[in-house]
Structures are given as structure tokens and as C-alpha cells.
N, C-alpha and C positions, 0 to 999 in steps of 0.2 A: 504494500500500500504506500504510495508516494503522494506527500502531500494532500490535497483531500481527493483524492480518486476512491470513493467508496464504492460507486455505483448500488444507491439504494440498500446501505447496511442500517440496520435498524437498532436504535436506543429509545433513553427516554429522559424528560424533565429531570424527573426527582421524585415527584409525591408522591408516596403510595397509600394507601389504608392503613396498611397493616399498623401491629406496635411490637412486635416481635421481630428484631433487629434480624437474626440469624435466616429465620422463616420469609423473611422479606427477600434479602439475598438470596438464597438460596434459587428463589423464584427469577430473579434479577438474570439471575447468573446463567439459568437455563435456557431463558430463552436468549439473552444478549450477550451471545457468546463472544462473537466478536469485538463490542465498545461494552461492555457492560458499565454501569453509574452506580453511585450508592446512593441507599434511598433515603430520602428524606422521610421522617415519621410525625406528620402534626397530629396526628390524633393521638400518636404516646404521649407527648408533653406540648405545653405552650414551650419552652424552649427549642422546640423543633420548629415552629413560625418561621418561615422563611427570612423576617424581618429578625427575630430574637437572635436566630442561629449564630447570624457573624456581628454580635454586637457587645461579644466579652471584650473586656480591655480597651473599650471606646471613651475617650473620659466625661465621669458623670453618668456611663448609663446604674440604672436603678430597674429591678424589674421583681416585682411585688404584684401580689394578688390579681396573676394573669394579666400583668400591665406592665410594657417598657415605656422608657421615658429618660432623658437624659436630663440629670438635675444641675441648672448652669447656675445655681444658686451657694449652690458649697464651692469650695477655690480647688479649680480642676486642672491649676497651672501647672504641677506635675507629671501627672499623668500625660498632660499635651507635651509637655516637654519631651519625655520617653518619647512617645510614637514620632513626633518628628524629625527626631536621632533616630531611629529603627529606622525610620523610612529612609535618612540619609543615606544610613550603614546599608541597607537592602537587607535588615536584619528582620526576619520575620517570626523566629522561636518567639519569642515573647505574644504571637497572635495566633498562635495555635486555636482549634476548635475543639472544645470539650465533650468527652465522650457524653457527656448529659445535655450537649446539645445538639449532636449529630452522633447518632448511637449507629446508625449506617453504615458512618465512614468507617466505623474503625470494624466493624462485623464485616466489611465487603475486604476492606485490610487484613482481617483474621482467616476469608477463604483458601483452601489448599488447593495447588495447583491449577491458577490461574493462567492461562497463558491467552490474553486475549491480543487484536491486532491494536487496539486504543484502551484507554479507557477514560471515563469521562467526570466531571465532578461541575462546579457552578458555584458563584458569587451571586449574593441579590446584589443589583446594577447600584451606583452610586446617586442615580435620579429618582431611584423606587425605595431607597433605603433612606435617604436623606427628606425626600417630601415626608416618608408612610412612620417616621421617627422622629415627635416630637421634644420640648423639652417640658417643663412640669405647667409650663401654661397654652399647650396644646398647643404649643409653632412650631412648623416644619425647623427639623432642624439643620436643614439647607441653607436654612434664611437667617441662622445663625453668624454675625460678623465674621469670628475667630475659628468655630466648630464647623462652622458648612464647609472653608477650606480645606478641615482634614478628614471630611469623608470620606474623599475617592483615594487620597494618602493610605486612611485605614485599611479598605477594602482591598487595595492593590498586594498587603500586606498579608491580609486574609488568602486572600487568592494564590501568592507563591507560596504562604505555609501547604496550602491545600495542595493544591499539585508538586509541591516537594512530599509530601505521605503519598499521591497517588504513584509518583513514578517509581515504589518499591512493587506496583503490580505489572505497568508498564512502561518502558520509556516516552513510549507517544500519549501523550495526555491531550485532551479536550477538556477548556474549561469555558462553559460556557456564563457569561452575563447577562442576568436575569431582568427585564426590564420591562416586567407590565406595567410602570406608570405614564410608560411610551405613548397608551391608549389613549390619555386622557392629554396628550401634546395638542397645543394649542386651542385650547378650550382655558376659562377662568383660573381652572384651580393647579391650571401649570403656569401662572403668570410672572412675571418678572424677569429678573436674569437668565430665569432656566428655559426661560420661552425664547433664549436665542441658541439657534439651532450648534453656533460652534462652540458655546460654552457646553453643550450637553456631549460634544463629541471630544471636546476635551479633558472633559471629566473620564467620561467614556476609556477613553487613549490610557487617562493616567491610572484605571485599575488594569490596562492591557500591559502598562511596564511590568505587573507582577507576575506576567504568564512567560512561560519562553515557548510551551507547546501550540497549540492551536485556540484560537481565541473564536468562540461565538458569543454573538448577541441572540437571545432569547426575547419576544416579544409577543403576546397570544393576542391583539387586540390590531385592529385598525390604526393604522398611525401614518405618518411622513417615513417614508422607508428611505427615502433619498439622504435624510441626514444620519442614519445608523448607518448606510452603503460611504458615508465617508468617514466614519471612524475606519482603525486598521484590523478589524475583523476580518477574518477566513470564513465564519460559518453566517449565516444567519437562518435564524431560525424563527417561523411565525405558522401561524393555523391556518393550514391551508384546507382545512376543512370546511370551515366556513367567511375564512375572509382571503379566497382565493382571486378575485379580482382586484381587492388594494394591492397587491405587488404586480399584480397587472399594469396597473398604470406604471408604471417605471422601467420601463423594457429595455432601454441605452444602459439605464443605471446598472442592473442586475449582468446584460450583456458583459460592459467593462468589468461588472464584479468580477464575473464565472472567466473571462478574459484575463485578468490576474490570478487566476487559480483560484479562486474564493469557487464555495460551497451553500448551496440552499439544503435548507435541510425541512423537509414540507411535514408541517407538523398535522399528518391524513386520517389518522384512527380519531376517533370520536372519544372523550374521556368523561362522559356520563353515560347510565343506563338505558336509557330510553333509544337517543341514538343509534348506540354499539349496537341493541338488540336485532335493528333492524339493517345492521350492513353484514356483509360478504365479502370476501377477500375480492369477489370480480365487481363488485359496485365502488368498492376503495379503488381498484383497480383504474376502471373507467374514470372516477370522480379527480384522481392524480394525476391520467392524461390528458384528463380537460384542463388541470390547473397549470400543468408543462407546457401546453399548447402555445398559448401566445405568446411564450418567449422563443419558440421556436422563427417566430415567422419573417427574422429578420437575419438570417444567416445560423444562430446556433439548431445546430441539429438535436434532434431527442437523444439521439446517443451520447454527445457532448453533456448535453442537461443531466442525462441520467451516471455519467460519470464522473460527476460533483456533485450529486445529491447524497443526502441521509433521508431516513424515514422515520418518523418518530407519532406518538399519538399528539394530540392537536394543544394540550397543556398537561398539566399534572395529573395522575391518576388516581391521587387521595379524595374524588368524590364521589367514586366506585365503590361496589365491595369486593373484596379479597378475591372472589371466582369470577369477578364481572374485569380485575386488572387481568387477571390468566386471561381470560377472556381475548383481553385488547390486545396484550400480549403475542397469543397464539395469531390473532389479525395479523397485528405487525409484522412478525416473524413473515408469514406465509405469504404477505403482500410483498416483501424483501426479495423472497425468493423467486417470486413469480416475474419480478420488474427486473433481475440478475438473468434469470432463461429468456428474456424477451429481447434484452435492450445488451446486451454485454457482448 
């Protein structure tokens, strides 16, 4: 595998149901043999929160009675001090993630013989961490003077601790950047600063200095795809299940991506009940090469497309139950294999 030439290998988010770290993996691991991920578990604890996860060692956070919140009221001049020296040194042991808040990571770390071609882990983005994290008077703490600058600092920090633990399973790592608050780009409640499009690509960038493997951006929602396609991501990733005409509109964009080696990664399986229930690996099938189609029509070929794509379900799978991820799972997998005999 060089660079991102997958041709339709199949992973996933993070989220699963489950709360049984070992039983999680295990499942993980079966089907995603080749990139397999550790799962994220929010229904075992609020410190699995996608938001709580990577928020140890942030100065000021506080997180009491299923509530985080960063308290700028006590002198957190320390603590900033540390992280800014870490960041200088590119010193990340001190940001390590605690087994009590990714019980995942370290169960998918404990599996025996492992030998996959990637494997993959993920940061919440610096725009979804920083709005969805306030301080003890409910403001983003993006919007904080001193503290909003050292967000994308922390998480960059966050991110080479993570993928320095993943590279003991493989050397090629994927870390993807998580950034549902993308959806909500230029509408009110993304206003100010972060509504200009190169401050968000720059923050962006400065949690990608923490990756040296392959960097995706993660996005489930409708948004401006054009200013994620100029951060320096490889992967990007969004729901092509149901918002398969927004990256529609950007077909130069996406073109120059896949023309620099970059990677789409169509996020196709369905990840609630009701949907899943009613697809087929041949309705995913069809429903993928309707959403490859338009970028076809202007020089790249479906083969080309298909040999930078990933396959993944359309977001997280923790709004399943346990036999309904198998489920999505066994789709994915089999949708993988079918678009690998077709298009390879």
C-alpha cells in the first residue's frame, strides 16, 4: 500500500455501543483487518465524550457531575506555561490519554498479533473542541484571549502522543481530525474569527504538525468542503450517505485533491437502525457509484477515484446496538470487497 492507494479498504469513526473495551475490539478487529481503529466507548463513561476524551492536562479543565468546563477563574498560569514548553520541545508524554478515558486505545494496544496494513486513531478537531468546551460561564473556549490560542497547540500534542502508542501496532498510522462543528460553518453560532475560513485551516494545519502519518479531516455534516480541501490533509472524510451532493459541488477542488495523492474516504453504510435495516450491500453498492459519478466526468476515471478511496459507515456507530454495528460492519466489509472485484 503506497501512500493512500486503498482502493475501497474499509474502517470506521470510533463510536461504538459497546462498554466492554476487549469485546469491542475484538469485533473491530474482525472485521477491519486491514486499518483497524480503537473504539471509542461513550456509553461506558462521560469521559469517553469525544469532547472529555482529549481534555486531560488542558489548563483549568474541571469535569464534575457529567460536566466539563474549563475554570479561567483559578491562576492556570502554570499549567499554560508547561504545555507551551511541550509544544516547543514537540514533547508530548506529559498529554498522554488515560486509560479511563479511552479504555479502546489501550484494549486495541493489548490485541495479539496484529498485523494490519494501517491502523487508525483520531483527534476531536481544534474548531469542535474549542466552540463545544466552555469555561465556567458557558463561552466557547475558542473565544478565550490567552486559552483559545492553545487549543490547536494542545491537541497537536494529543495527536503525536496518540499515534506514537498506535505505531507499536503499525508503522502507517491514520489519524484522523474530527470536525462536526464544520456543519454549522457559517451560520451565527460559528461567528467571529473562526468564520474566517484561513484561521480554521490554520488551526487545522497546527494539530497536523502532530501527525507525521496520514492526516484526515472527519466531517458528517454539510459544510464548505473547499476550505478543509486546503488544509494539508491526505484523507477526507464526510457522509456520503446522505450529503453526497455537497462535495458535489466542488469537483476542481476534490480533482487537485485526488491529483496530489489525497484520499476520499465516503462515509456509505448508514449508522442508525432504521436505515441499515433497509440496505444491501448492492443498494450501498449502487448508492457509492452514484456519489463517485460526478467527479468522474471531468477527466478522473472511476478507477482512479476508486484507488484513493476508503469506505467507512456515514459517522459513528454508538447509536446502534451491538448486533445492528456487526451488522454495519459485515455491510462495510462486503461493500469493500465487492468495489476491490469490480474496480481494481
Amino acid at each position: 500500500m503506497s501512500n493512500t492507494e486503498f482502493y475501497c479498504l474499509p474502517t470506521i469513526i470510533g463510536s461504538v455501543p459497546h462498554t466492554d473495551p476487549p469485546k469491542a475490539c475484538r469485533l473491530l478487529v474482525r472485521y477491519l483487518k486491514d486499518i483497524p481503529t480503537w473504539p471509542q466507548l461513550p456509553a461506558k463513561s462521560f469521559l469517553e465524550n469525544m469532547y472529555v476524551q482529549f481534555s486531560e492536562g488542558f489548563p483549568g479543565t474541571v469535569v464534575e457531575n457529567n460536566r466539563i468546563y474549563i475554570d479561567t477563574a483559578n491562576d492556570y498560569t502554570k499549567s499554560l506555561e508547561t504545555l507551551y514548553q511541550a509544544y516547543l520541545d514537540n514533547d508530548f508524554s506529559k498529554y498522554g490519554i488515560g486509560r479511563d478515558h479511552a479504555a479502546g486505545l489501550y484494549a486495541l494496544l493489548e490485541q495479539d498479533g496484529l498485523k494490519p496494513k494501517a491502523v487508525k486513531g483520531c483527534v476531536t478537531g481544534p474548531l469542535s473542541w474549542g466552540m463545544t468546551i466552555t469555561d465556567e460561564n458557558k463561552r466557547s473556549i475558542l473565544y478565550h484571549e490567552v486559552l483559545g490560542d492553545a487549543v490547536p497547540k494542545f491537541l497537536k500534542l494529543k495527536a503525536a502522543w496518540e499515534e506514537n502508542e498506535l505505531k507499536k501496532i503499525s508503522k502507517n498510522t491514520i489519524i484522523f481530525v474530527d470536525e462536526p462543528y464544520m456543519a454549522s460553518y457559517g451560520s451565527s453560532i460559528a461567528a467571529g474569527a473562526f468564520a474566517k475560513p484561513e484561521k480554521i485551516v490554520e488551526m487545522i494545519n497546527e494539530v497536523f504538525d502532530g501527525i507525521s502519518g496520514l492526516k484526515g479531516i472527519h466531517c458528517c455534516g454539510n459544510t464548505d468542503w473547499s476550505i478543509l480541501l486546503k488544509t494539508r490533509m491526505d484523507i477526507l472524510n464526510f457522509d456520503a450517505y446522505a450529503y453526497a451532493t455537497s462535495l458535489a459541488l466542488y469537483p476542481d477542488e476534490v480533482k487537485k485533491f485526488i491529483g496530489r495523492g489525497g484520499c476520499v474516504a465516503w462515509g456509505i453504510v448508514p449508522n442508525h437502525m432504521e436505515p441499515l435495516m433497509k440496505e444491501s450491500v448492492a443498494s450501498l453498492k449502487d448508492r457509492l457509484e452514484e456519489a463517485i459519478a460526478p467527479f468522474t466526468r471531468d477527466g478522473l476515471s472511476i478507477k482512479d477515484l476508486v484507488k484513493h478511496s476508503l469506505l467507512l459507515p456515514c459517522c459513528g456507530l454508538n447509536a446502534l446496538t451491538e448486533d445492528g454495528t456487526e451488522q454495519a460492519l459485515k455491510l462495510l466489509t462486503d461493500l469493500s470487497q465487492e468495489m476491490r472485484k469490480k474496480y481494481r
